[in-house]
N, CA and C atoms as an extended XYZ file, in Angstrom:
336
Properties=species:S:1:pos:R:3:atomname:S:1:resname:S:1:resid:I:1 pbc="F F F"
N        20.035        7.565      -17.041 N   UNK     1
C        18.715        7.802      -16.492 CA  UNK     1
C        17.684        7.608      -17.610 C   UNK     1
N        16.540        6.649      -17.307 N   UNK     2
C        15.961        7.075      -17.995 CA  UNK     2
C        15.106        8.090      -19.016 C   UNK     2
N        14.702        8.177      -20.141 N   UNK     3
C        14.339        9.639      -20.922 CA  UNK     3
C        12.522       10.126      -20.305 C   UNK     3
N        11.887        8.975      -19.854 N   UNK     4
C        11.087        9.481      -19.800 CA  UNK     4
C        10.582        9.642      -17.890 C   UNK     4
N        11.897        9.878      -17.370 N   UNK     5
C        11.582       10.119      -15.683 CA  UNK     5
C        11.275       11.511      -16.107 C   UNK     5
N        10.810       12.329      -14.660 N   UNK     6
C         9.724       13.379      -14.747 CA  UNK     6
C        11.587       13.876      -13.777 C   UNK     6
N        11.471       15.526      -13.991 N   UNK     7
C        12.886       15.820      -12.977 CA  UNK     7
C        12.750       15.647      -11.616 C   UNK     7
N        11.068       15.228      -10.879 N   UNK     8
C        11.086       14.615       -9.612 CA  UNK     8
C        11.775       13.422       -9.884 C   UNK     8
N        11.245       12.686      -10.141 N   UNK     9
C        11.858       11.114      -10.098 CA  UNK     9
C        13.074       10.918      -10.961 C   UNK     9
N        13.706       11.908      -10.977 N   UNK    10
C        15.513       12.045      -11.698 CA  UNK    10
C        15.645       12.055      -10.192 C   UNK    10
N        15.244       12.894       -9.393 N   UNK    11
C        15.854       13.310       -8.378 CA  UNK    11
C        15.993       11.727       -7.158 C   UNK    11
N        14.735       11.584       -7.727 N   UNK    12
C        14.800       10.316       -6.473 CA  UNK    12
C        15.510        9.132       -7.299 C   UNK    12
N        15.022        9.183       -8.468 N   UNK    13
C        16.224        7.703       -9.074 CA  UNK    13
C        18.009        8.108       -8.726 C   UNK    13
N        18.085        9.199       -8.773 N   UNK    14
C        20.085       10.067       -8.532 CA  UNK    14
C        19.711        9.614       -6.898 C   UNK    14
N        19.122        9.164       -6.172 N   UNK    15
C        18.950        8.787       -4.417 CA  UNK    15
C        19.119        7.463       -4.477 C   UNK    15
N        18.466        6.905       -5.113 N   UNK    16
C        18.628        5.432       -5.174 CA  UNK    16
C        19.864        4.998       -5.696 C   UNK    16
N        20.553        5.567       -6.980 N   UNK    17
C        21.267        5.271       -7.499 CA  UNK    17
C        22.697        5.358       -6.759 C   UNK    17
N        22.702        6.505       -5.787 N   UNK    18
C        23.767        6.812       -5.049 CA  UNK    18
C        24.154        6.040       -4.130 C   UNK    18
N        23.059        4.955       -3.471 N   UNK    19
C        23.119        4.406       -2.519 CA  UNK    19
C        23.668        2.783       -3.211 C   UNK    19
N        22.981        2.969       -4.676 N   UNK    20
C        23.460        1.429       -5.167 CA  UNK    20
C        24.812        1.360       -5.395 C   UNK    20
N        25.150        2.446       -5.623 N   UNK    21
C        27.157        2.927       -5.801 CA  UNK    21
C        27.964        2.307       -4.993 C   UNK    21
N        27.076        2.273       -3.521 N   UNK    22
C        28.094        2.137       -2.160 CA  UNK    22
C        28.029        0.541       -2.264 C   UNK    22
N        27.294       -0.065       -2.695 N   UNK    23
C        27.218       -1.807       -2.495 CA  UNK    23
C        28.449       -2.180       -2.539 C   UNK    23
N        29.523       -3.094       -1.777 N   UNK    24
C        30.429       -3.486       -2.230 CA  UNK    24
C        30.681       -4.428       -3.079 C   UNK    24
N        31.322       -4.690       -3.720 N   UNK    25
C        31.974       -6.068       -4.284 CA  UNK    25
C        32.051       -7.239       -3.533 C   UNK    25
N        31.263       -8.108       -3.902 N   UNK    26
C        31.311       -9.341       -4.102 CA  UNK    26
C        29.749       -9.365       -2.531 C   UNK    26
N        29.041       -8.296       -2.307 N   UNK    27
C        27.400       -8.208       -1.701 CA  UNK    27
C        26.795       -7.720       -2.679 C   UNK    27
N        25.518       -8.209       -1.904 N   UNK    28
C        24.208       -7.695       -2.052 CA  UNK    28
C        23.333       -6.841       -0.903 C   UNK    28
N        22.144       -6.043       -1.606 N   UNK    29
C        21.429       -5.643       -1.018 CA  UNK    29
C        20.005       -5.617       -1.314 C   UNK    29
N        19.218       -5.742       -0.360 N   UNK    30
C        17.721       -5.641       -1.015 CA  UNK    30
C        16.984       -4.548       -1.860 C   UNK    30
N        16.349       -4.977       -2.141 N   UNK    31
C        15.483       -3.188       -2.832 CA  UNK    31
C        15.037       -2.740       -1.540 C   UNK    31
N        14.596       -3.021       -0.512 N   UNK    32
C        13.894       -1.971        0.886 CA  UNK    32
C        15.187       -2.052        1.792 C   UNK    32
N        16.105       -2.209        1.573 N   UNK    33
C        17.123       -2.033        1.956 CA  UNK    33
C        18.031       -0.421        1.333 C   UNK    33
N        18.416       -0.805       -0.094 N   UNK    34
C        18.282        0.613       -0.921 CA  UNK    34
C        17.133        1.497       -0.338 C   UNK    34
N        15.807        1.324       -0.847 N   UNK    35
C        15.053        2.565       -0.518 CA  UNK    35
C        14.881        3.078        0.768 C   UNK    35
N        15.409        2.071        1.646 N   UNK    36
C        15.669        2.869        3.549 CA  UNK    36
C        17.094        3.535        3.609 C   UNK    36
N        17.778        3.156        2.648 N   UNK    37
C        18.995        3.809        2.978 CA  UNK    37
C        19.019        4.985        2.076 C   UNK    37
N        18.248        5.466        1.000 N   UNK    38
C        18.074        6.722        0.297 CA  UNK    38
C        17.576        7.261        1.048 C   UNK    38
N        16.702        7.021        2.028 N   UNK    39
C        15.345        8.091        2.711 CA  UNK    39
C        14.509        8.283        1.973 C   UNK    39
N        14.174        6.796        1.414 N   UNK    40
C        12.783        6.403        0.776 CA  UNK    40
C        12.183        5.186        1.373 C   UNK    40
N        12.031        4.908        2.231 N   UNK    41
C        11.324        3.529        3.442 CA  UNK    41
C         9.905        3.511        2.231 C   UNK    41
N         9.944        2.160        2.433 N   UNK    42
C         8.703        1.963        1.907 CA  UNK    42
C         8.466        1.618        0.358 C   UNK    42
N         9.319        2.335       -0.292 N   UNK    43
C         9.571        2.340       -1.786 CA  UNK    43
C        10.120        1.614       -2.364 C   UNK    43
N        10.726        0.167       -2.329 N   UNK    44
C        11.489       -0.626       -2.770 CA  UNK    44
C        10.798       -1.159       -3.716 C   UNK    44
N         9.608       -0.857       -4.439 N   UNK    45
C         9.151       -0.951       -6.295 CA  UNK    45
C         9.786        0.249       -6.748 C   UNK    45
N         9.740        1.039       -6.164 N   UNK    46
C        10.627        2.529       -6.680 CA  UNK    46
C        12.036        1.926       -7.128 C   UNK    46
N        12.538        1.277       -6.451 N   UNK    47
C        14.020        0.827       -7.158 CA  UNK    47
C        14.116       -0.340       -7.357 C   UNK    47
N        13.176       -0.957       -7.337 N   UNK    48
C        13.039       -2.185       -8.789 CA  UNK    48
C        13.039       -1.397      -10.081 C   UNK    48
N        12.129       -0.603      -10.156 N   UNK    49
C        11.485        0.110      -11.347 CA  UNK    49
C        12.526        0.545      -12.138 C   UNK    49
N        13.925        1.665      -11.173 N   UNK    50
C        15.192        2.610      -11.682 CA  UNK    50
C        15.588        1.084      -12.186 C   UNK    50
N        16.086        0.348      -11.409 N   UNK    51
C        17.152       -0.532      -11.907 CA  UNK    51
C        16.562       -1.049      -13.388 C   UNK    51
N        15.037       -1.535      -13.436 N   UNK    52
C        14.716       -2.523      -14.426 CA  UNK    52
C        15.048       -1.723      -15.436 C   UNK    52
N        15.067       -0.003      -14.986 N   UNK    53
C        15.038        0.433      -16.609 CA  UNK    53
C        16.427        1.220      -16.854 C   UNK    53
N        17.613        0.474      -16.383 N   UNK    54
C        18.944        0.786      -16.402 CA  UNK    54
C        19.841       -0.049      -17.873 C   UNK    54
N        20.437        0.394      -17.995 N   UNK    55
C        20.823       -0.586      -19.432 CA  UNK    55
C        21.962       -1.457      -18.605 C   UNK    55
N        21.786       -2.811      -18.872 N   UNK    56
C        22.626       -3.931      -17.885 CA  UNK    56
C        24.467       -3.432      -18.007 C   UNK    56
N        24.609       -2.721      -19.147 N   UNK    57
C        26.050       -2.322      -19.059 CA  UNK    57
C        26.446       -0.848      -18.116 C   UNK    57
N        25.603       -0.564      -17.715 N   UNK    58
C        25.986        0.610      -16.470 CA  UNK    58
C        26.720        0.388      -15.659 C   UNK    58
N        27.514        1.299      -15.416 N   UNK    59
C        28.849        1.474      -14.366 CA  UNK    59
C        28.264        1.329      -13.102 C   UNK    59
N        27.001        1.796      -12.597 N   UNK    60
C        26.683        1.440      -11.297 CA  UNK    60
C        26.269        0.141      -11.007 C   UNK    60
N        26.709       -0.866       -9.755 N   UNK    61
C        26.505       -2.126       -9.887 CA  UNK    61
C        25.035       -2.711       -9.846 C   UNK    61
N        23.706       -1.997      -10.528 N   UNK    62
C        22.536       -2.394      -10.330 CA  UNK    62
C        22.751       -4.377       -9.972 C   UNK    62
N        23.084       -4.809      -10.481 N   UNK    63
C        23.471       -6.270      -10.668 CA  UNK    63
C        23.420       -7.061       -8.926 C   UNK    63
N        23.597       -5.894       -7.876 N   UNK    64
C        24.000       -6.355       -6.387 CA  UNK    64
C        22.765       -6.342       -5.508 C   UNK    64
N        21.548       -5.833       -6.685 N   UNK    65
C        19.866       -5.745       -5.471 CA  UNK    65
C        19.293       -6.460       -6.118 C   UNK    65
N        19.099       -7.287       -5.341 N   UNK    66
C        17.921       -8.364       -5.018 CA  UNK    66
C        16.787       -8.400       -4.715 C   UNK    66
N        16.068       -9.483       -4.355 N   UNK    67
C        14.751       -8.824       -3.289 CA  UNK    67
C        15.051       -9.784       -1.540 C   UNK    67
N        14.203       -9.276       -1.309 N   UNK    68
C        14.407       -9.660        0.240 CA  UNK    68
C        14.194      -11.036        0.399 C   UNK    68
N        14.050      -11.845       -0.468 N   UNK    69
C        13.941      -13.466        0.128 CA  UNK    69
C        15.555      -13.891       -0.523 C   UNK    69
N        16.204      -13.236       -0.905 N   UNK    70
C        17.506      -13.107       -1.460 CA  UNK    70
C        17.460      -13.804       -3.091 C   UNK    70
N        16.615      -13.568       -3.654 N   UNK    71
C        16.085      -13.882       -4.817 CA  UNK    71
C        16.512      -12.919       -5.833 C   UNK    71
N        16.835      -13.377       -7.355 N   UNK    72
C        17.102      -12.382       -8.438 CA  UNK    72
C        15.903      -12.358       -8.944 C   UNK    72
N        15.214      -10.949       -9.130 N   UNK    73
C        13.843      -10.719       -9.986 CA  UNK    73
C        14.231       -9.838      -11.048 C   UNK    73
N        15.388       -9.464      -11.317 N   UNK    74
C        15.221       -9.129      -12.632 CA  UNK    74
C        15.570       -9.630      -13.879 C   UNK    74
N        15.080       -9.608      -14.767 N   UNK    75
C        15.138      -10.936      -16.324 CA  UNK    75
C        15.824      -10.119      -17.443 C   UNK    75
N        17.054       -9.435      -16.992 N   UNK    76
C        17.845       -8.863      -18.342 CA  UNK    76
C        18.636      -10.126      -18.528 C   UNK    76
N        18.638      -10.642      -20.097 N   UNK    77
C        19.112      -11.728      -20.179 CA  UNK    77
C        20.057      -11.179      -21.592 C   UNK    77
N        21.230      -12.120      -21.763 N   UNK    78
C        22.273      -12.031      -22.655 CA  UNK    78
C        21.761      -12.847      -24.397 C   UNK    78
N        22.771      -12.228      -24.992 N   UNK    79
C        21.939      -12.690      -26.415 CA  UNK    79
C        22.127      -14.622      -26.108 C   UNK    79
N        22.813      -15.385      -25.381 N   UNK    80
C        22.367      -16.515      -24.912 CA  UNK    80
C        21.302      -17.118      -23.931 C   UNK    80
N        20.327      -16.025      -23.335 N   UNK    81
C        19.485      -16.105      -23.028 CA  UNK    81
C        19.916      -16.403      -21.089 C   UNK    81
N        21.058      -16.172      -20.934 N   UNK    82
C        21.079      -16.252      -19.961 CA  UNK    82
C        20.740      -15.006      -18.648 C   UNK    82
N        20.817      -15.112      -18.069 N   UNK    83
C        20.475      -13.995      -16.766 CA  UNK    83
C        21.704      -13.258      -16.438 C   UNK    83
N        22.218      -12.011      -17.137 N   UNK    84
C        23.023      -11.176      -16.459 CA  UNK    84
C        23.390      -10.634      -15.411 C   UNK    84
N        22.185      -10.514      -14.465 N   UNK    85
C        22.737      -10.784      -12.905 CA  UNK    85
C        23.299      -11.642      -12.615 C   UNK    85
N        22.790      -12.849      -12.242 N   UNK    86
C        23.776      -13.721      -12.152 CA  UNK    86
C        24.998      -14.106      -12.707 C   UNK    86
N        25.183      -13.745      -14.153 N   UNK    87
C        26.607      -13.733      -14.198 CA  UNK    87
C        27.084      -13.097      -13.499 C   UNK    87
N        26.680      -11.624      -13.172 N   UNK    88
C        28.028      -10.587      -12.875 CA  UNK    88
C        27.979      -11.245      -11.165 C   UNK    88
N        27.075      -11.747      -10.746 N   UNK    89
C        26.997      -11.922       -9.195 CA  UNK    89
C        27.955      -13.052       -9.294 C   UNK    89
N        27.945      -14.083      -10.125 N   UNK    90
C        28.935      -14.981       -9.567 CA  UNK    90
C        30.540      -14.643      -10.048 C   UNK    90
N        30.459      -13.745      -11.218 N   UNK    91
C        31.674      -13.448      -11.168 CA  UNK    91
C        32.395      -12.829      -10.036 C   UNK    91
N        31.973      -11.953       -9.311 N   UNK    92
C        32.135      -11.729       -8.145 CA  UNK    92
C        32.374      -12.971       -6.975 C   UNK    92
N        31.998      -13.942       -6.722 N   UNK    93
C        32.380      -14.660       -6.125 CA  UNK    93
C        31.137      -15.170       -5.186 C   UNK    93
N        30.056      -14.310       -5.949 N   UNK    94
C        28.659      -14.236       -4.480 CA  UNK    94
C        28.050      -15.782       -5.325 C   UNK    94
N        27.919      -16.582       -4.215 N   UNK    95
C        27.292      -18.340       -5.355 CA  UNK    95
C        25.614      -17.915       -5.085 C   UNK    95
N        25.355      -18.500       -6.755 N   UNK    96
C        24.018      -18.037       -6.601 CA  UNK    96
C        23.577      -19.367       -7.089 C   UNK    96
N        22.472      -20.208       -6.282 N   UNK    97
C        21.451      -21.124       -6.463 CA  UNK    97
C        20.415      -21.833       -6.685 C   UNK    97
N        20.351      -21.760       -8.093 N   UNK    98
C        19.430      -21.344       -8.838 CA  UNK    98
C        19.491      -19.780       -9.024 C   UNK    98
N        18.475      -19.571       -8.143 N   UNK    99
C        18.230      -17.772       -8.397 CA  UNK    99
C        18.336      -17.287       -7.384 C   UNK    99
N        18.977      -17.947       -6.331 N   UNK   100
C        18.987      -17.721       -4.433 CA  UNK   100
C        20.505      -17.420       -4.057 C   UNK   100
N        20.484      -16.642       -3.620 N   UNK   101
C        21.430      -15.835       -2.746 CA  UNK   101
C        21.701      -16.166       -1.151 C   UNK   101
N        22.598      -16.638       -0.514 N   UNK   102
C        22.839      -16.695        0.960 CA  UNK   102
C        22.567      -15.277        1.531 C   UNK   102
N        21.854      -14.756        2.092 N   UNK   103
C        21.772      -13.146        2.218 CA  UNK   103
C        23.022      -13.173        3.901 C   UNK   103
N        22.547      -14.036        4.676 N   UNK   104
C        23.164      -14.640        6.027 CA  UNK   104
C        24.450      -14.297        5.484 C   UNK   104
N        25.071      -14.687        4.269 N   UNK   105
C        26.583      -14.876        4.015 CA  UNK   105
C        26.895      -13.603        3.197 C   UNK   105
N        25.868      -12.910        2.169 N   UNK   106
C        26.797      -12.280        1.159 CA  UNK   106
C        25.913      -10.651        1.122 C   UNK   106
N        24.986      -10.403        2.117 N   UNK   107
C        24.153       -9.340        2.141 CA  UNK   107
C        25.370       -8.018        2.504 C   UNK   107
N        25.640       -6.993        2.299 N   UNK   108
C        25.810       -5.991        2.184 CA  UNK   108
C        25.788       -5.573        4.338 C   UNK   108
N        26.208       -5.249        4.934 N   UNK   109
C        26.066       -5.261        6.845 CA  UNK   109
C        26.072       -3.729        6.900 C   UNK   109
N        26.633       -2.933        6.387 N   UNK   110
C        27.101       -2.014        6.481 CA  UNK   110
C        25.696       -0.946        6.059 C   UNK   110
N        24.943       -1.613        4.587 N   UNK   111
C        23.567       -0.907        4.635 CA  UNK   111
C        22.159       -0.954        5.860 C   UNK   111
N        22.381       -1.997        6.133 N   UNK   112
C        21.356       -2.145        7.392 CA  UNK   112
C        21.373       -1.319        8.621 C   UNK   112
């Protein structure tokens, strides 16, 4: 967690975070997808924000939310400058194009 969340927004990042837990392997899910399934509608900068400030080696799969045009927006990149989402997304098996995601094929059914 980040050091400088307030213990409200511990509380709501531990909501978001719980819900990013459930993503399965080898989906995705949106950020207003996450924040409707915490019982935060509406808030999906709220969990852009947790994730951006997650360290890319965290056990929870931040790596599986996207945004809703099935697009990767976040820019944690490897000391080769590459995009760590997308690695871990295609290691998984999810093909990513350019920066585009099939959402039709690899979205998460079970959060909606």
């Amino acid at each position: 967690m980040p050091r400088h969340f307030s213990a409200a927004s511990e509380e709501l990042a531990r909501q978001i975070l719980q819900v990013v837990a459930l993503i399965p392997y080898g989906k995705v899910a949106s950020y207003g997808q996450i924040a409707k399934m915490a019982g935060l509608p509406k808030h999906a900068r709220l969990v852009g924000y947790v994730l951006k400030h997650m360290d890319s080696e965290a056990e929870i799969p931040w790596h599986r939310v996207i945004n809703s045009q099935g697009k990767i927006s976040l820019s944690k990149l490897n000391n080769q400058g590459e995009n760590i989402q997308r690695l871990k997304l295609l290691a998984e098996g999810v093909m990513v194009i350019g920066d585009k995601i099939n959402l039709k094929q690899y979205q998460w059914k079970n959060g909606l």
